[in-house]
Backbone bond lengths (Angstrom), bond angles and torsions (degrees), N, CA, C in turn:
res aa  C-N    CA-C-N  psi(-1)  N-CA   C-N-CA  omega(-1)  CA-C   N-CA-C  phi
1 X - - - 1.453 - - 1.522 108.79 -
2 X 1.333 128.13 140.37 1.411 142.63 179.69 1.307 108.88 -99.52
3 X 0.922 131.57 98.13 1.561 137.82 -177.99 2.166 106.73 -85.57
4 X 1.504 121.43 140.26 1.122 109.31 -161.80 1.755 98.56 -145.45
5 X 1.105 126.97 150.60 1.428 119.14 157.68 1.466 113.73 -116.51
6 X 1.403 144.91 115.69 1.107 144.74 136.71 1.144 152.91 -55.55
7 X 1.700 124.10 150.97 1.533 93.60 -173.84 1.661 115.81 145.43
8 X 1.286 117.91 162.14 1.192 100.73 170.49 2.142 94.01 -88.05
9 X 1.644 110.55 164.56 1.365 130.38 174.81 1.480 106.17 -63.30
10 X 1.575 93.76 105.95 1.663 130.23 156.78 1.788 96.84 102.16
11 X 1.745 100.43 28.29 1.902 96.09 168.88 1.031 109.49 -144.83
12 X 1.740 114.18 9.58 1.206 114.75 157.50 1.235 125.40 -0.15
13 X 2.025 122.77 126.95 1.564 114.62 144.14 1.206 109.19 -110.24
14 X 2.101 97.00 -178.82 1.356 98.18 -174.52 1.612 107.93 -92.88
15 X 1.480 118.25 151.78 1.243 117.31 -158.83 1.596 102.14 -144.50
16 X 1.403 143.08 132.57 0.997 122.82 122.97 1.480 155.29 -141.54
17 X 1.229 152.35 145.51 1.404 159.62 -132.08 1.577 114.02 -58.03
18 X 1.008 148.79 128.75 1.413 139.88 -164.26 1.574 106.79 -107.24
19 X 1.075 90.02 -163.22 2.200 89.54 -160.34 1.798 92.64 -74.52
20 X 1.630 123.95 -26.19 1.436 130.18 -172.16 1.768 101.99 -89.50
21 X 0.782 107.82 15.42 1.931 109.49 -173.66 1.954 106.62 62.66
22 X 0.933 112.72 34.15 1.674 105.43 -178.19 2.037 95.42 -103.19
23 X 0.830 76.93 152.65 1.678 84.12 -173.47 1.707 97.38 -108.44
24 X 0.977 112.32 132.19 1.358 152.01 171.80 1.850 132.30 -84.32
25 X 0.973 102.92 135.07 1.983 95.27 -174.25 1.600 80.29 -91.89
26 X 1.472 101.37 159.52 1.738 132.82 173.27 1.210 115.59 -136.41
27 X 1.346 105.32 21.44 1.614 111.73 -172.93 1.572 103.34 -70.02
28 X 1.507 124.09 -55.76 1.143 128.64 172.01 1.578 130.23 -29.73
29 X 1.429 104.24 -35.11 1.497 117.32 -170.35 1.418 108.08 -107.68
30 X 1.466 119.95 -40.04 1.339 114.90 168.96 1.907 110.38 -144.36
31 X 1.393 105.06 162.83 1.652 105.48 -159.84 1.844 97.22 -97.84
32 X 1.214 121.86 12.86 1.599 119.74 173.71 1.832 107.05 168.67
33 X 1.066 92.82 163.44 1.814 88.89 -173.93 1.643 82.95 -103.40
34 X 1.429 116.85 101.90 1.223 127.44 142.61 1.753 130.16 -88.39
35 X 1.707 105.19 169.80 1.224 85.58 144.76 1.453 152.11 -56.45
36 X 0.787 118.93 -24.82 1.721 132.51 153.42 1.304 102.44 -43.67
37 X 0.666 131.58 -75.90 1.745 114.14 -168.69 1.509 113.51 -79.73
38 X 1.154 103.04 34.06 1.638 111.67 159.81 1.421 109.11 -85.41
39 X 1.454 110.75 -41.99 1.558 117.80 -153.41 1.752 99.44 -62.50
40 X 1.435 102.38 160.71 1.664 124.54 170.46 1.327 105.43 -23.16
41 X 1.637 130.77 -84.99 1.132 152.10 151.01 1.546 120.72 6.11
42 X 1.646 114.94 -71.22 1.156 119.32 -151.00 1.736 84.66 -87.99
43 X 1.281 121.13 -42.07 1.470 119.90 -176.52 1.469 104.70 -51.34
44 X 1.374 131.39 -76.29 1.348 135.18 155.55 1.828 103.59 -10.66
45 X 1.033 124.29 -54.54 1.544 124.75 -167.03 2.136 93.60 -65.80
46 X 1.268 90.93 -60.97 1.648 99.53 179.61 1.517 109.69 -47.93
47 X 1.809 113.76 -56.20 1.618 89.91 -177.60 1.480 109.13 -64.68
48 X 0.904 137.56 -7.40 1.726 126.89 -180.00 1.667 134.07 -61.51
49 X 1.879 88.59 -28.35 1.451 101.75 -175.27 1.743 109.30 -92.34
50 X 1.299 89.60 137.54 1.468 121.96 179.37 1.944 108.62 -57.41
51 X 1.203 113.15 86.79 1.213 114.45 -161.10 1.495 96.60 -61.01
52 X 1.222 117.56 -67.23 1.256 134.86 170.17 1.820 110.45 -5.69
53 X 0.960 96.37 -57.73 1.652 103.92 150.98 1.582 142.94 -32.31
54 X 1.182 95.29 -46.39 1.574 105.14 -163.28 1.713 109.76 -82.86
55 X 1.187 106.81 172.44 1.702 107.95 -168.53 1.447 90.89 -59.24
56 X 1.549 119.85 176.84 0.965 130.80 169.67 1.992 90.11 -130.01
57 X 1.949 102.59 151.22 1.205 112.15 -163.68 1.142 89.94 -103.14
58 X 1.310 119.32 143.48 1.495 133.26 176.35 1.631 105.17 -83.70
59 X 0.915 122.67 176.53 1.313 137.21 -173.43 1.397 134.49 31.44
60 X 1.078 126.55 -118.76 1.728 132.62 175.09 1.509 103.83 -156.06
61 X 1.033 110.93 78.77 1.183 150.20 175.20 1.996 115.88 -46.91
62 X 1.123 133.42 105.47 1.403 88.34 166.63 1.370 150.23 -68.26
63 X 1.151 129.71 164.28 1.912 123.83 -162.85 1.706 73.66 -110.01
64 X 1.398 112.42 139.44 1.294 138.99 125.52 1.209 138.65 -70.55
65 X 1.412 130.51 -173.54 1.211 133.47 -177.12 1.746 112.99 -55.84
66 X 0.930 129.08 104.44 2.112 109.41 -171.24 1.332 126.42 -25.99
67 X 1.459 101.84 -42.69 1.323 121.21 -166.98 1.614 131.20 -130.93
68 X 1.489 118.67 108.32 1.509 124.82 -164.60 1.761 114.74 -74.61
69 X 1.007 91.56 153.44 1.915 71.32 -177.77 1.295 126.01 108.94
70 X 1.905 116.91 -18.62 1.323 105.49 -174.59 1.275 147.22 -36.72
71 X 1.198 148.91 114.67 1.127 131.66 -145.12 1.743 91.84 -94.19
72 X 1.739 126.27 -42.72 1.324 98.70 -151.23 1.731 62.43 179.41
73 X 1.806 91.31 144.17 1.813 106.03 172.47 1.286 104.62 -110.39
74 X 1.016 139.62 145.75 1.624 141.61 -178.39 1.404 93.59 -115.61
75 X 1.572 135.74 109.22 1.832 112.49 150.57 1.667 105.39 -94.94
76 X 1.415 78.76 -175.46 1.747 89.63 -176.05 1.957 92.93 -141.63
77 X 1.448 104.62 100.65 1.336 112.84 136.17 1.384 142.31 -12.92
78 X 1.394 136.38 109.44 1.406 136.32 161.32 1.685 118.78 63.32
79 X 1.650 106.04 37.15 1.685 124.74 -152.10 2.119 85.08 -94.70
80 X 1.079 143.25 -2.17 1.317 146.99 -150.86 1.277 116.41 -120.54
81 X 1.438 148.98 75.16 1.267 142.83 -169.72 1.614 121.84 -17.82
82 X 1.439 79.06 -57.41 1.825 82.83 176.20 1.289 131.43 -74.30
83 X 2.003 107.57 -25.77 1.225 91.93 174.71 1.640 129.76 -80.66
84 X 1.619 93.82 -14.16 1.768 101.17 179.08 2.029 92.69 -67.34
85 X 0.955 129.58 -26.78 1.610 120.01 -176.88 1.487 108.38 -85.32
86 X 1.313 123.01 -18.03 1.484 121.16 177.63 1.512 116.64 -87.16
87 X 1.650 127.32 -11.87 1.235 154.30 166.75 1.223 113.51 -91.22
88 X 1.446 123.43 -14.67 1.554 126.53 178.31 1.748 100.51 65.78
89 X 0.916 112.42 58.18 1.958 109.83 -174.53 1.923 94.55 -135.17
90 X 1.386 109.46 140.75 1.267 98.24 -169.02 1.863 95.53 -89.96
91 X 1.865 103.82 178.21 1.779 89.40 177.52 1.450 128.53 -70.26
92 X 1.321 107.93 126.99 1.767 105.69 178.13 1.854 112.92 -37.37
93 X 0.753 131.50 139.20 1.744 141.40 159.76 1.252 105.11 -58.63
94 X 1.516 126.05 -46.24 0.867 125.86 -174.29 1.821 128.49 -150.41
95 X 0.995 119.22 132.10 1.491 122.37 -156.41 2.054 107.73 -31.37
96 X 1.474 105.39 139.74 1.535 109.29 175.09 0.960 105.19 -94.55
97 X 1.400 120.26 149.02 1.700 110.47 -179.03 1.820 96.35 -142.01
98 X 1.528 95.34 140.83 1.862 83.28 170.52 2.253 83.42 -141.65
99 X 1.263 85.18 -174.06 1.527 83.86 -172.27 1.886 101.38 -127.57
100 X 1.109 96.78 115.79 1.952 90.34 -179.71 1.813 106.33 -87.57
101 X 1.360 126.47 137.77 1.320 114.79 171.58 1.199 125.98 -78.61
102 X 1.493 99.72 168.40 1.210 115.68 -146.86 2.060 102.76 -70.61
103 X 1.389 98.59 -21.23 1.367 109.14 -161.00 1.782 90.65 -97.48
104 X 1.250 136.79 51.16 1.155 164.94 156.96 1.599 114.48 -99.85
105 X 1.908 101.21 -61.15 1.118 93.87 -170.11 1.657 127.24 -54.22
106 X 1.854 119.68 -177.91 1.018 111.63 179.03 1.883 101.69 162.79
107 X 1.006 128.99 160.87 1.138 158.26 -130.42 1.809 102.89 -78.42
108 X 0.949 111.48 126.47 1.814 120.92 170.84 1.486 109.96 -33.07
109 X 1.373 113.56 -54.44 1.553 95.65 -164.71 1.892 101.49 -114.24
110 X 1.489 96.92 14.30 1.675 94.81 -177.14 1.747 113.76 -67.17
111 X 1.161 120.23 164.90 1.404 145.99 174.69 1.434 113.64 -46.10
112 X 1.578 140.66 110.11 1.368 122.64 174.76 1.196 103.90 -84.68
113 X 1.183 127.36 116.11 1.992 128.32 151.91 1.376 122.17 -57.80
114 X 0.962 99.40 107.58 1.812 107.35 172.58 1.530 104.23 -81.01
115 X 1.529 106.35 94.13 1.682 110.16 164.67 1.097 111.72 -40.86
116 X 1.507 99.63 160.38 1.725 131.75 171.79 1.577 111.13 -56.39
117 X 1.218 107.37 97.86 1.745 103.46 170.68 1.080 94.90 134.50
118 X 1.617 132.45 -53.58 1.667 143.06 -173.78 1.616 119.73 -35.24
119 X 0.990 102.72 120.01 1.644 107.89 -169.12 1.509 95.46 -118.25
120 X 1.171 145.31 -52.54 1.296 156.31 -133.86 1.686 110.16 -122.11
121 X 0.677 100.66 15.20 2.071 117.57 163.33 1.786 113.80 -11.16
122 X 1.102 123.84 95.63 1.870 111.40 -174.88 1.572 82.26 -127.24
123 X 1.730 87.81 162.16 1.550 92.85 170.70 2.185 95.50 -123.73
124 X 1.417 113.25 -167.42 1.025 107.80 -178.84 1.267 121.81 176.41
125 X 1.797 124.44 81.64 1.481 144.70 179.47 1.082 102.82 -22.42
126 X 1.304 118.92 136.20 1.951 123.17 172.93 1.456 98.89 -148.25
127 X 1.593 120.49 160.10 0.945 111.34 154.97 1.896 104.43 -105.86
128 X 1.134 117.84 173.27 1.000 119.57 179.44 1.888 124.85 -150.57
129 X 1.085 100.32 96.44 1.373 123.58 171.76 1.973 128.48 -18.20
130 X 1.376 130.20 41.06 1.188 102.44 -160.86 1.453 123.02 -91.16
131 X 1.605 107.94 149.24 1.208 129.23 -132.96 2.029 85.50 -92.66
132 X 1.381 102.37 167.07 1.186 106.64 -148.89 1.844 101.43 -131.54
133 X 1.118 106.84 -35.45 1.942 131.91 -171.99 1.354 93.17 -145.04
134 X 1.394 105.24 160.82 1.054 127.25 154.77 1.628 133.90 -58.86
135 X 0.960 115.88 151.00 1.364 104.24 -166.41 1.881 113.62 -164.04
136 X 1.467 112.27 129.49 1.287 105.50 -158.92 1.676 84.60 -146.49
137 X 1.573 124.21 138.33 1.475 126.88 -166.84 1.201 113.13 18.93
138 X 1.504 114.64 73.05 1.492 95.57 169.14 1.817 97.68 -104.03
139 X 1.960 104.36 159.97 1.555 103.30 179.12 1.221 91.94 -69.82
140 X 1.276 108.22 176.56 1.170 128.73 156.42 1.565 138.74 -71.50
141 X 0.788 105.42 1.50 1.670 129.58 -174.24 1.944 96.52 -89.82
142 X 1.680 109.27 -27.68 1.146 100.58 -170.37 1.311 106.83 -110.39
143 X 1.243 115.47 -21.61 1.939 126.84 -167.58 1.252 93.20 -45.35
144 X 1.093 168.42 -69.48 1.282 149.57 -127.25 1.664 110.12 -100.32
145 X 1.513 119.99 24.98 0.937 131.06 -162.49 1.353 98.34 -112.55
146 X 1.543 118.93 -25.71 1.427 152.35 -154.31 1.832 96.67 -102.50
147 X 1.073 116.89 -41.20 1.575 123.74 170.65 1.634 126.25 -60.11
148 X 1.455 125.74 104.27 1.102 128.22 -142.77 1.944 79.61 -103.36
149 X 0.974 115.56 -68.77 1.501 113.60 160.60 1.479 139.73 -156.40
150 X 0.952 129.23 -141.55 1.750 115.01 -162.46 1.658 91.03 -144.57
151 X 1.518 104.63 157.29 1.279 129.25 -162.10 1.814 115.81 -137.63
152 X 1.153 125.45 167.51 1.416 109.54 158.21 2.066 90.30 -111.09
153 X 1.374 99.39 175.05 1.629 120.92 -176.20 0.961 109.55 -167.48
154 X 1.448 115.78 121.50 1.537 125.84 171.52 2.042 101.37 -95.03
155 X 1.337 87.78 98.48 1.957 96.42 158.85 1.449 87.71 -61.65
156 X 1.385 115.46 90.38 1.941 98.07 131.56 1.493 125.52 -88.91
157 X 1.575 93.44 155.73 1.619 94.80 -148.14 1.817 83.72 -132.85
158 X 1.281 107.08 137.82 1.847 125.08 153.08 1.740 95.27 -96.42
159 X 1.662 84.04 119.81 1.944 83.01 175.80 1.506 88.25 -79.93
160 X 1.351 118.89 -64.14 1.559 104.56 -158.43 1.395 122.34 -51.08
161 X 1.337 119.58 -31.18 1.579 111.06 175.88 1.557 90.15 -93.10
162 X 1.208 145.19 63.20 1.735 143.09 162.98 2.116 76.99 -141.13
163 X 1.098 115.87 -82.88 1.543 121.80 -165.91 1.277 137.03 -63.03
164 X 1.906 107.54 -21.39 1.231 109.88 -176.91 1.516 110.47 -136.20
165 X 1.148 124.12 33.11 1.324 120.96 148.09 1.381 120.77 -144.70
166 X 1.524 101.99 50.67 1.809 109.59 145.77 1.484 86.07 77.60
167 X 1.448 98.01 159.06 1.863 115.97 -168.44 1.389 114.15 88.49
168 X 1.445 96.11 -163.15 1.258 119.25 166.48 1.600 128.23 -92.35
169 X 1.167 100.89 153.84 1.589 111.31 171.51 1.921 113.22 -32.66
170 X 0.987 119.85 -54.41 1.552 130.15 -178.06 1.790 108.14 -26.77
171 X 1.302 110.42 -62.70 1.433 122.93 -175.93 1.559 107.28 -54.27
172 X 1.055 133.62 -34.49 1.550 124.16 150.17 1.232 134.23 -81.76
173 X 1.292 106.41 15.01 1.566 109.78 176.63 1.710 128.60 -131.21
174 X 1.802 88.80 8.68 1.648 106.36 -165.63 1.534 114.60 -98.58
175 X 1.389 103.81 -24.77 1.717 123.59 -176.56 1.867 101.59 -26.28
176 X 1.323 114.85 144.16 1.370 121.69 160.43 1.756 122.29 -43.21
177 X 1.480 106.09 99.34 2.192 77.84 175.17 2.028 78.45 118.21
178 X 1.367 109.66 -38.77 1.791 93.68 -156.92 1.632 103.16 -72.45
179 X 1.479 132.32 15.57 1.667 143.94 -175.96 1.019 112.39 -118.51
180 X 1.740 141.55 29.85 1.750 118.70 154.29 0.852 119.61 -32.38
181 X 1.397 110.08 135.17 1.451 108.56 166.37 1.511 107.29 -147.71
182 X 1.131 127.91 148.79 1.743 133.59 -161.35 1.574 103.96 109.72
183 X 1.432 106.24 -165.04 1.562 116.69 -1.74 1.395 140.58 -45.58
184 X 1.232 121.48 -39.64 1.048 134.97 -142.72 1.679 114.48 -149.76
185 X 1.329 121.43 161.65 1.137 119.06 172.93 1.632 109.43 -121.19
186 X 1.487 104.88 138.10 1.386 103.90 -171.17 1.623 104.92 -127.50
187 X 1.116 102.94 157.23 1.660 94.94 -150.04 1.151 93.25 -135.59
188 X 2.099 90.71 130.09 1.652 114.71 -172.74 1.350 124.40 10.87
189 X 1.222 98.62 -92.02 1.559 111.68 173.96 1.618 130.07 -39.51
190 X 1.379 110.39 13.21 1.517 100.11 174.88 1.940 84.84 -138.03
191 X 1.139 119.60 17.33 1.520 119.96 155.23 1.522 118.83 -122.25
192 X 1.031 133.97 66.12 1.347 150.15 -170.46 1.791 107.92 -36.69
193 X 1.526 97.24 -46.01 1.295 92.01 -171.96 1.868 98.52 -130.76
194 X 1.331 136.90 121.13 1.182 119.86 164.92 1.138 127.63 -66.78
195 X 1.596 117.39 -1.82 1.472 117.91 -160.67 1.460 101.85 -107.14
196 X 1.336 113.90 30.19 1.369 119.65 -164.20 1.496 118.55 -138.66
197 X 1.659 115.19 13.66 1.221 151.25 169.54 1.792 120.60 -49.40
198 X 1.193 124.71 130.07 1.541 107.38 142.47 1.548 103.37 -117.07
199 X 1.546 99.64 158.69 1.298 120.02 171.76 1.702 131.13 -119.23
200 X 1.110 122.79 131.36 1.623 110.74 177.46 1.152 113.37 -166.98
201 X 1.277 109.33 156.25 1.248 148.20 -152.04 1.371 109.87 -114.65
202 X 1.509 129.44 137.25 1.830 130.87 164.21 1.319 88.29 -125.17
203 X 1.563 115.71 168.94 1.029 136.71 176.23 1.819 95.14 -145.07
204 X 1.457 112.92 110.03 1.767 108.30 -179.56 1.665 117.22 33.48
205 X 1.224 113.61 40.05 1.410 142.33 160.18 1.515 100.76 90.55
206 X 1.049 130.82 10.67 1.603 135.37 171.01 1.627 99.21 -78.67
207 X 1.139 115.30 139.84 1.738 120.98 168.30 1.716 107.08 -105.99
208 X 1.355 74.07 112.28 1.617 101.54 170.04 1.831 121.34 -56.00
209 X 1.456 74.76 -81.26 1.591 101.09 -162.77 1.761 105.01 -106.91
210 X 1.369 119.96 105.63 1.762 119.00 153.53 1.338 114.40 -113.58
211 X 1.021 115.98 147.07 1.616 116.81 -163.88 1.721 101.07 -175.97
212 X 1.365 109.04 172.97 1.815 123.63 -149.13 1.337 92.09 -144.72
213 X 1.622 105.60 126.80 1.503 103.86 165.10 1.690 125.41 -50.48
214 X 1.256 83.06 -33.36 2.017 104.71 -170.10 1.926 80.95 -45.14
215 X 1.516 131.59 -39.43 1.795 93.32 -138.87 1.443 79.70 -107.50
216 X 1.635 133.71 64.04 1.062 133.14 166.12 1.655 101.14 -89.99
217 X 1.084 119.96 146.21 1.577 141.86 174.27 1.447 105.04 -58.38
218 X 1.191 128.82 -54.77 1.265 134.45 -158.02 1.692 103.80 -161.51
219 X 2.015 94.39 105.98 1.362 81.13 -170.41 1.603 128.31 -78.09
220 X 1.445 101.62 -170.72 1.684 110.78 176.48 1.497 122.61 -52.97
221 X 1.283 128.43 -14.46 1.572 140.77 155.25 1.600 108.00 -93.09
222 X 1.343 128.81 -14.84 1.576 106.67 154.21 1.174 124.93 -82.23
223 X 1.459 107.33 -7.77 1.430 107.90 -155.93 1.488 96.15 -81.52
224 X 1.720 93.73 -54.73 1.748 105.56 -174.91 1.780 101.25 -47.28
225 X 1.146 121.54 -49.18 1.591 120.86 -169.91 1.101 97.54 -61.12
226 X 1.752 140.44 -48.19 1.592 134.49 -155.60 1.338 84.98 -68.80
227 X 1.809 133.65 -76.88 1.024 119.18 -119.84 1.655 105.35 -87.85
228 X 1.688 125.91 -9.55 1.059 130.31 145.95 1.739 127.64 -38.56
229 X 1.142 107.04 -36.42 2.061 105.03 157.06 1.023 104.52 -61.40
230 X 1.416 144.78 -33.42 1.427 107.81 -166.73 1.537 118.83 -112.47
231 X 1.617 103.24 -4.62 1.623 101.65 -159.12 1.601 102.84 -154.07
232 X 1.298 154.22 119.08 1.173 147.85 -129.82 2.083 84.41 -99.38
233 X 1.359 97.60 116.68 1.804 101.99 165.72 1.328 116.56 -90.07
234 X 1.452 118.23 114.09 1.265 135.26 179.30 1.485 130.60 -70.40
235 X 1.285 132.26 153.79 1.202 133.04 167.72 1.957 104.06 -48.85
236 X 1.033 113.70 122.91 1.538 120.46 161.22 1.348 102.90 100.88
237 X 1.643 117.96 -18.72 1.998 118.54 168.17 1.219 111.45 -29.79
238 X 0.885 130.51 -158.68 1.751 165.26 -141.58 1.076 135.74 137.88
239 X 2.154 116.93 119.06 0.692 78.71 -171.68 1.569 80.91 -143.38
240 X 1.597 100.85 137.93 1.427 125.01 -168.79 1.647 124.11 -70.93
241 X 1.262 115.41 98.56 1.815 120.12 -162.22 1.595 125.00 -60.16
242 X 1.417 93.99 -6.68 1.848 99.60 -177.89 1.246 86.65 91.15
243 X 2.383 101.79 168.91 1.233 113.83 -172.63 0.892 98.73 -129.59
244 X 1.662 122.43 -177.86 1.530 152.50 -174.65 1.792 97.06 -70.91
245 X 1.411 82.53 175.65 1.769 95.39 168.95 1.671 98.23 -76.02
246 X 1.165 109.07 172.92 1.796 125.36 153.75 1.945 87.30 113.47
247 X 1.136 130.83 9.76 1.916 113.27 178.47 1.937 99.18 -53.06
248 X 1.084 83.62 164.18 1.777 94.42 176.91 1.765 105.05 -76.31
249 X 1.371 105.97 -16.34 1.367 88.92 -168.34 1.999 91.52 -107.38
250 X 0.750 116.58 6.46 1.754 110.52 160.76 1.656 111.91 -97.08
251 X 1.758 118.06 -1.48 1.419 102.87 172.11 1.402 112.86 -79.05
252 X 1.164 114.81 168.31 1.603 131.44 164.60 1.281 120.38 -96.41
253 X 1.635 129.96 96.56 1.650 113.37 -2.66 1.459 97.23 -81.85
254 X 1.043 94.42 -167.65 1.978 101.23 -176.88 1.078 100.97 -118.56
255 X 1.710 105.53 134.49 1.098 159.18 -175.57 1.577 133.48 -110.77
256 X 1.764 92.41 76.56 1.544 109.85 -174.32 1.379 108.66 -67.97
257 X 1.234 105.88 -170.90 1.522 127.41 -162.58 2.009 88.83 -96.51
258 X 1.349 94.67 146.53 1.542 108.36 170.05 1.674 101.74 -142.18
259 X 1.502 107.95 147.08 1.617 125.25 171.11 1.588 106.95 -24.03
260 X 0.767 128.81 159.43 1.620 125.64 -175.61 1.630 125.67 70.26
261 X 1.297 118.90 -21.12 1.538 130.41 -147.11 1.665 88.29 -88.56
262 X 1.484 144.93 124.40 1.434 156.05 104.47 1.151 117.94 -3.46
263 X 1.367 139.82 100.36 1.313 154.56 167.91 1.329 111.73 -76.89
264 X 1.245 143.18 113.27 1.653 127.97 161.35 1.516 124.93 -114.70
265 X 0.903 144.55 -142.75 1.541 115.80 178.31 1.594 108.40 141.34
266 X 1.688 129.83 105.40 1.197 109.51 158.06 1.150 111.68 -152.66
267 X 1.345 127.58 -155.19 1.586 128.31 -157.27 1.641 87.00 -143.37
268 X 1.339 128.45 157.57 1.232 164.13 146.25 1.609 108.14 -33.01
269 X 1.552 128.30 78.87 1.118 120.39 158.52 1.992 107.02 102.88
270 X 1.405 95.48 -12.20 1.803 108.65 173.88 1.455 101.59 -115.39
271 X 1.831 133.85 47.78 1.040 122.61 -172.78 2.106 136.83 20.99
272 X 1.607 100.06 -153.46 1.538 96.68 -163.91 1.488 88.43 -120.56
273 X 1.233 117.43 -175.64 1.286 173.84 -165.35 1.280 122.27 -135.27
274 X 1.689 107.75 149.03 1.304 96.57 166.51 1.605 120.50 166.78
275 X 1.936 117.88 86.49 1.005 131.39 -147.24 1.598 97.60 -108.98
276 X 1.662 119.57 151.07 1.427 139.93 108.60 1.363 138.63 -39.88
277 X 1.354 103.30 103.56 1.450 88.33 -179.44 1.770 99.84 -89.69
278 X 1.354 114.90 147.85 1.838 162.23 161.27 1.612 109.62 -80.34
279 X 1.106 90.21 139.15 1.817 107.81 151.28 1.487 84.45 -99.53
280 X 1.816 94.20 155.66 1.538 114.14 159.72 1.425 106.75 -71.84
281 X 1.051 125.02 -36.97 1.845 123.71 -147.32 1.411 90.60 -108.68
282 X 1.372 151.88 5.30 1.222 159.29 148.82 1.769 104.83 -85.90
283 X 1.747 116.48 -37.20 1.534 111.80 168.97 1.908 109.28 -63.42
284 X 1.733 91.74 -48.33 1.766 84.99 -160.76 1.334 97.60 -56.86
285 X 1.218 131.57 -36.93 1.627 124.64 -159.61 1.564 113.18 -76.79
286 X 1.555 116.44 -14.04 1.312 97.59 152.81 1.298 120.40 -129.32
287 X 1.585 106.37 62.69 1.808 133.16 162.96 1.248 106.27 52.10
288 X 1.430 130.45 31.56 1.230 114.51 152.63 1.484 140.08 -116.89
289 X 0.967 135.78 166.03 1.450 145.72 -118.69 1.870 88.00 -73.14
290 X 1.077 129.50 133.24 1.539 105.45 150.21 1.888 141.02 -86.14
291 X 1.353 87.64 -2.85 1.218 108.73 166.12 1.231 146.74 -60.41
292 X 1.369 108.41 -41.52 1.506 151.35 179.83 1.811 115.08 14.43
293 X 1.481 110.60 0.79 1.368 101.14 176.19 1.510 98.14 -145.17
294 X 1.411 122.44 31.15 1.306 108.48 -173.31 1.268 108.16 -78.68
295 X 1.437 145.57 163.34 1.430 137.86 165.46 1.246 103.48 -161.95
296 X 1.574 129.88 167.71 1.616 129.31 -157.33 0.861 116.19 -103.06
């Protein structure tokens, strides 16, 4: 099942995709794609209904964020064979974790704003795990039991405010616009295996980034088991698996994102993406929102 939110930003409905790709209202059956309708139960309630049924949405609509409610994004750092060798960084021992906020996220095909100061603009294919129950040390044998369904996520990243002004990773990864996420949410059961993914990236129809779940460092059931020791993962979390080789800032030389530049980007069976990048101070000056995918 493809779970969807529509809408103009912060009126999102609930929506979802039918076996022909037509998108569908879910207003009838449920009043928002929360966490709540992650759980066992309400999913079970969702596969029951006769999609075939439901309104059909006229036009081209925009997709929002999939899912309202986020509680908290987890990524994971340098998780990609190739990309820890295209950064010159040897393999982590053990999973990196930084946390991007929540007030980042924002909409599949919305606008990225390149803040005031940002010189170093990257984008960066992920898949991303969302969590379904709660969950606190679980082994790994069970974590994926805990996965309600899977997403695509572009980590956009400011290297220079991530590398060169002291801290942590977070401060380049929190900016307004730097959290697409969607289209859509696709749930467990129609991804059998996550480790069985491709991912990619265009840049103005150039392909960036192709890459295979298989050459993840530490897969999507270690991850869920690691990052459960340290921090209780909630119904409606996220949590972001790291990317492939090809970022702008591992080319020779590297080749960030500038105002104008086409982002595309998707995963195997969790559809695409697909942003403009903005200046902020070219948005404020003609009064529009810089936010453009925030929702509650």
């Amino acid at each position: 099942m493809r779970l969807v939110r529509y809408g103009r930003a912060g009126a999102e409905k609930p929506g979802v995709i039918d076996g022909e790709g037509r998108l569908r209202d879910l207003s009838r059956v449920v009043k928002d794609v929360t966490p709540a309708v992650l759980g066992a139960p309400s999913l079970r309630r969702l596969r029951s209904v006769n999609v075939a049924r439901l309104p059909l949405v006229r036009g081209r609509p925009r997709l929002g964020c999939p899912l309202a409610g986020i509680g908290k994004m987890v990524c994971i750092g340098l998780n990609y064979t190739d990309h820890a060798a295209e950064v010159g960084r040897e393999l982590p021992r053990e999973p990196m974790l930084f946390i991007k906020a929540s007030s980042a996220l924002c909409g599949p095909d919305d606008a990225i704003v390149r803040p005031p100061g940002a010189t170093k603009l990257d984008y960066e294919v992920e898949l991303a795990a969302v969590i379904g129950r709660d969950v606190r040390h679980v082994t790994e044998a069970e974590a994926l039991r805990h996965v309600a369904a899977y997403t695509v996520v572009n980590d956009v990243s400011e290297r220079a405010f991530q590398m060169e002004h002291g801290g942590t990773t977070t401060k380049g990864k929190s900016a307004d616009t730097f959290g697409p996420v969607g289209p859509w949410l696709v749930t467990a059961d129609e991804i059998p295996d996550p480790q069985g993914l491709e991912l990619w990236t265009t840049v103005n129809g150039e392909r960036r980034q192709h890459g295979h779940t298989a050459k993840m460092i530490f897969s999507v059931a270690a991850l869920v088991a690691y990052v459960s020791r340290f921090m209780s993962l909630r119904a409606g979390d996220l949590l972001s698996t790291g990317t492939p080789a090809g970022v702008a800032h591992g080319l020779r030389p590297p080749r960030y994102l500038e105002p104008g530049d086409v982002v595309e980007m998707g995963i195997t069976g969790l559809g695409t993406q697909r942003h403009r990048v903005v200046d902020a101070r070219a948005r404020r000056r003609a009064g529009s929102d810089t936010t453009p995918g925030r929702t509650s």
